[in-house]
N, C-alpha and C positions, 0 to 999 in steps of 0.2 A: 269078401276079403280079397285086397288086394293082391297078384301074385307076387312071389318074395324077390325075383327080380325088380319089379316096378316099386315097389315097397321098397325094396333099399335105394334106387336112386334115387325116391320121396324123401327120404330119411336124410340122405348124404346133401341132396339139395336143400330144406332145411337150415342144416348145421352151416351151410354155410353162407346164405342169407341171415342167420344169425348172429356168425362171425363176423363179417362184413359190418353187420349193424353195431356190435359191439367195437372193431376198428375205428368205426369212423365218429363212436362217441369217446374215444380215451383221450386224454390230455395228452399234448404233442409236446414233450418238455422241448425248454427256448434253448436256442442254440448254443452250446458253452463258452463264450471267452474267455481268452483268459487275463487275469486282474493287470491293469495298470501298473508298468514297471513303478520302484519305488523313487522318489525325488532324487538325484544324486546329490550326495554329501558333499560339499564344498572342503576339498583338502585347508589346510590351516597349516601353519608355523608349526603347530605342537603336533602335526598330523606324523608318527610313526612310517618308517619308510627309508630305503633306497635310492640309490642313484644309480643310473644304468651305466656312470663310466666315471670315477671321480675326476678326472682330467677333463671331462667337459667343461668344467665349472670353477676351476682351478684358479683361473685370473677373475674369475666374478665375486662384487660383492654380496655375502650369505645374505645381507638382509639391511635395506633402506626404504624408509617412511611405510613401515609398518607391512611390505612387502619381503617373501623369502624365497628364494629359491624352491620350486614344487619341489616335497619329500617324496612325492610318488612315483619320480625315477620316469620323467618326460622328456630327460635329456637326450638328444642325440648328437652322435657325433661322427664326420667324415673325412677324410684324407689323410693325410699325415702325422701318426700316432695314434690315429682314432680307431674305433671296433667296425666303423662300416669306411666301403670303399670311397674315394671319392666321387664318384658317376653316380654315388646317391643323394648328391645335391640336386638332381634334377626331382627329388620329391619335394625337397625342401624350398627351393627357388623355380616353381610349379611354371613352366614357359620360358625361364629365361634365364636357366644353366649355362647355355654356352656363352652368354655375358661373362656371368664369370668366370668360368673357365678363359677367354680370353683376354681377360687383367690378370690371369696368370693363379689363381686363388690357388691354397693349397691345403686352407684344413677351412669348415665349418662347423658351428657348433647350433644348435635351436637349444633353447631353454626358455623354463618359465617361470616367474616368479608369482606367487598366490597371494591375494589378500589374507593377512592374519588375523582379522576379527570372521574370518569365513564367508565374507560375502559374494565370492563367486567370480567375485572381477581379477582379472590376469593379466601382466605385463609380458606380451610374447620378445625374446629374445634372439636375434640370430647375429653369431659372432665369425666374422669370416677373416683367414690371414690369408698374406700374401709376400708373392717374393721379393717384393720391396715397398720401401714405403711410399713411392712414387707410385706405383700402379695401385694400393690401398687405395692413399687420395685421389686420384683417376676414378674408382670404382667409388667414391663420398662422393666427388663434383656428376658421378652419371646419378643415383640417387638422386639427390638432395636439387641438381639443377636438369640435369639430361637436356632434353631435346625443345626443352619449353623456354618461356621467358623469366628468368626471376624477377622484373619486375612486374610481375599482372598478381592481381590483390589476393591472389591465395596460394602463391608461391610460398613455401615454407622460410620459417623469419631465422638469421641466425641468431645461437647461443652460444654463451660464454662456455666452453667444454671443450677439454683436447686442443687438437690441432687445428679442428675446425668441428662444429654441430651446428645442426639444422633443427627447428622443430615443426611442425605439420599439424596436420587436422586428426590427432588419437597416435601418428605417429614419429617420430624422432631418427638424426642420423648425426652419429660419432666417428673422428675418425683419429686416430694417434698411431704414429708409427706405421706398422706393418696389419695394423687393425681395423676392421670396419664392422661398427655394430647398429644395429637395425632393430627397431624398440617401434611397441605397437601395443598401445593399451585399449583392453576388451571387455565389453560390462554387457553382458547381452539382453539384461533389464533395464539401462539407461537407454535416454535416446542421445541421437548423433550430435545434439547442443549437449550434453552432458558426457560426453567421450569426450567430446572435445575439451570442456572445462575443465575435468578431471587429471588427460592427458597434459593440460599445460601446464598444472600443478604436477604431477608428479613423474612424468619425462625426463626434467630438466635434473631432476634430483637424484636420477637414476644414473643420467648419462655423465651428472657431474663425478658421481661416484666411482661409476666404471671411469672416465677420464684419469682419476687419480689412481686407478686401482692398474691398470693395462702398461706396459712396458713401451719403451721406443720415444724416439725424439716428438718433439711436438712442430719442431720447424718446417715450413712449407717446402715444397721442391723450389729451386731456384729460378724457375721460369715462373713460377706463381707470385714468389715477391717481389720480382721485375716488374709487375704490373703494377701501374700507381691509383693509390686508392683516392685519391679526388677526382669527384663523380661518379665514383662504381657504385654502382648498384650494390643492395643489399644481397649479401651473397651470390656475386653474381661474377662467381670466376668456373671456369668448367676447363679441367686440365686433360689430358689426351697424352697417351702410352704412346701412340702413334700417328701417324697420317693426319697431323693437327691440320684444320680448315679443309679438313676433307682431300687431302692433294695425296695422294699416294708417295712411301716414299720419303713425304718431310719430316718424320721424324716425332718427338716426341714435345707439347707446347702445352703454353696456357694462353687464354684469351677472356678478358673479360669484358664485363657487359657496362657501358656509361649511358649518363643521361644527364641534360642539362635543358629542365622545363621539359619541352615538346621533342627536342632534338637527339637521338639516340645516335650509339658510334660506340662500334668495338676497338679492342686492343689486343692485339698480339706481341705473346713476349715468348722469346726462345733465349736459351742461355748455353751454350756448347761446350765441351770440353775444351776444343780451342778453338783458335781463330780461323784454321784451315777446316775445321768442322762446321764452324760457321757461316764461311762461303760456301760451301757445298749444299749446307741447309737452303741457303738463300736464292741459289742459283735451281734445287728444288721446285721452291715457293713460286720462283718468278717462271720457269718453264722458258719456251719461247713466245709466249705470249707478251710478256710483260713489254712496256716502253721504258727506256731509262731515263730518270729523275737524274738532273747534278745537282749539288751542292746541299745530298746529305747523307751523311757517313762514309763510307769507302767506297760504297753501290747501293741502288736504289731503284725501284721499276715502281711501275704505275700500272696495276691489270685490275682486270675483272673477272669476278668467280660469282659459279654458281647462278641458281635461277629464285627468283629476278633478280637480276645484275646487280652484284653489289663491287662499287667501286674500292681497290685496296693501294696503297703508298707504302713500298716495305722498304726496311733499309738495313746494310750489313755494318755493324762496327765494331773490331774486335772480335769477343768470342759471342758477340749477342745478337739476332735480329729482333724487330722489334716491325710493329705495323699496325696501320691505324686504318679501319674501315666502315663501311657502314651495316646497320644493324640491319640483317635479314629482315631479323620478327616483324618491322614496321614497313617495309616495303610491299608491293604488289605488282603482279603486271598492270602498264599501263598509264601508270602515275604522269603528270604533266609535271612539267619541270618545276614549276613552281610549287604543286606537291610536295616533290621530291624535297625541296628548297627550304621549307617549313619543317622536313623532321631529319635533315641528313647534313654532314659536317660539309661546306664549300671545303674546294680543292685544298687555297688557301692555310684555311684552317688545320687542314690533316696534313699539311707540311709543319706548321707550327708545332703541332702538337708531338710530332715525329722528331724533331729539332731537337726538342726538350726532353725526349727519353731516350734519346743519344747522347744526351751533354751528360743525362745521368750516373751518379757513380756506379 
């Protein structure tokens, strides 16, 4: 007989060589997840529901081509009469807030409109005013044309809508009065040839409706229909609040884009409130850089701006300047003259043309 000391650590070692065996036969249940959220329901037209501010939505139309305003209260809204501040644009225009903040903006709105057969697809909305309708349009011509060339093949085409509209690849830009709205159709089951198709059908019908629905004159600023539209490019005017051609100072212009074949050449048009505003503008423009031109308008210089040099001819008459230059976009360092010669207006020529938007009414 084993003594009862050595006998019970026989017993307790045992039990648990036992245990052990018995652990290591048990089913190890499988790790729990937990179930796959359920599919989200596609809001609808008939879908019950809120608006987070009635006044977001107020100038919008409730519902075109079978699209409505989201019922589930996705609107928001910022500045001036709105429930959030204005400095909450920088969520809404993710990077490039102080853009508009320095066109002067003063309320924005985001909305959305749902497909009403439920399919999932949305027309995102952002609706921004401003404190005139010149700095509006300013804020359409930096959209719709900005820093690029309107004539390269996938520059957005204009539409008949407002004052002016733009349409794009899924997105759209309207502008009337003291408004600029900013349309962007989303299908995140289609591909990017079928955004595309979708958006050029129903963009245009969206924007023609907002068009009719939005307040404010639909007439251009005055330096924008100074600009003459034989040879302009399709959409190809981009207006400036300030510092037009980049000169600090000059003030507020348009300038648009031409083409004739191979040969490219802008236009600048300024319109003053008077004549002694006009020479100042001009006298601006030319710096002391400029050479004086005679025999066209009251004054006239010949300078060159900006890199690589592009030749400008401006000239003062009355309460308007007006100037005819060449198109950056096609230039390069380096060009030989005869390059140059093949895509750029002779001297000549940007007198001629200058002539003739002096004589104009």
């Amino acid at each position: 007989m084993l003594p009862k000391s050595r006998f019970a650590r026989d017993v307790a070692l045992l039990l648990a060589l036992m245990g052990a065996a018995s652990a290591g036969c048990k089913d190890e249940p499988s790790e729990r997840r937990a179930p796959p959220p359920p599919e989200p329901v596609a809001a609808t037209c008939g879908t019950s529901g809120r608006l987070n501010d009635a006044t977001n939505v107020e100038l919008l139309p409730k519902k075109v081509a079978g699209f409505c305003i989201d019922p589930a209260g996705s609107d928001q809204g910022y500045g001036a009469g709105a429930k959030q501040p204005l400095e909450g644009i920088c969520e809404l225009y993710d990077g490039e807030c102080e853009i508009y903040l320095r066109h002067g903006i003063e309320r924005a709105v985001e909305a959305r409109y749902v497909d009403g057969d439920g399919s999932g697809a949305t027309i995102g909305l952002q609706l921004s005013r401003y404190a005139s309708a010149e700095l509006a349009y300013a804020m359409f011509t930096k959209r719709a044309v900005g820093d690029d060339d309107p004539a390269r093949g996938d520059a957005p085409k204009p539409m008949a809508a407002g004052g002016a509209a733009a349409l794009g690849m899924g997105n759209a830009y309207l502008w009337r009065g003291v408004h600029l709205a900013e349309l962007t159709y989303n299908d995140a089951r289609a591909s990017a040839e079928q955004v595309d198709a979708r958006g050029r059908d129903l963009l245009p019908r969206l924007a023609d409706a907002l068009a009719n629905a939005l307040p404010g004159a639909l007439e251009l600023p005055p330096s924008a229909r100074a600009l003459p539209s034989e040879g302009r490019v399709a959409l190809g005017v981009r207006f400036l609040a300030t510092d037009v051609l980049d000169i600090k100072g000059a003030g507020a212009g348009a300038f648009g884009y031409y083409r004739d074949e191979a040969v490219r050449w802008r236009v600048l048009a300024k319109v003053e409130a008077s004549e002694a505003h006009a020479k100042a503008a001009f006298e601006t423009l030319v710096g002391g850089t400029g050479v004086a031109e005679k025999g066209l308008g009251e004054r006239a210089a010949r300078l060159e701006l900006g890199t690589p040099k592009m030749e400008w001819l401006i000239a003062q008459k009355g309460n308007r300047v007006f100037g005819v230059g060449d198109e950056s976009r096609v230039l390069r360092e380096g060009m030989t003259q005869a390059e140059h010669a093949r895509i750029c207006l002779d001297a000549e020529t940007k007198r001629k043309k200058l002539a003739v938007l002096l004589a104009s009414p």
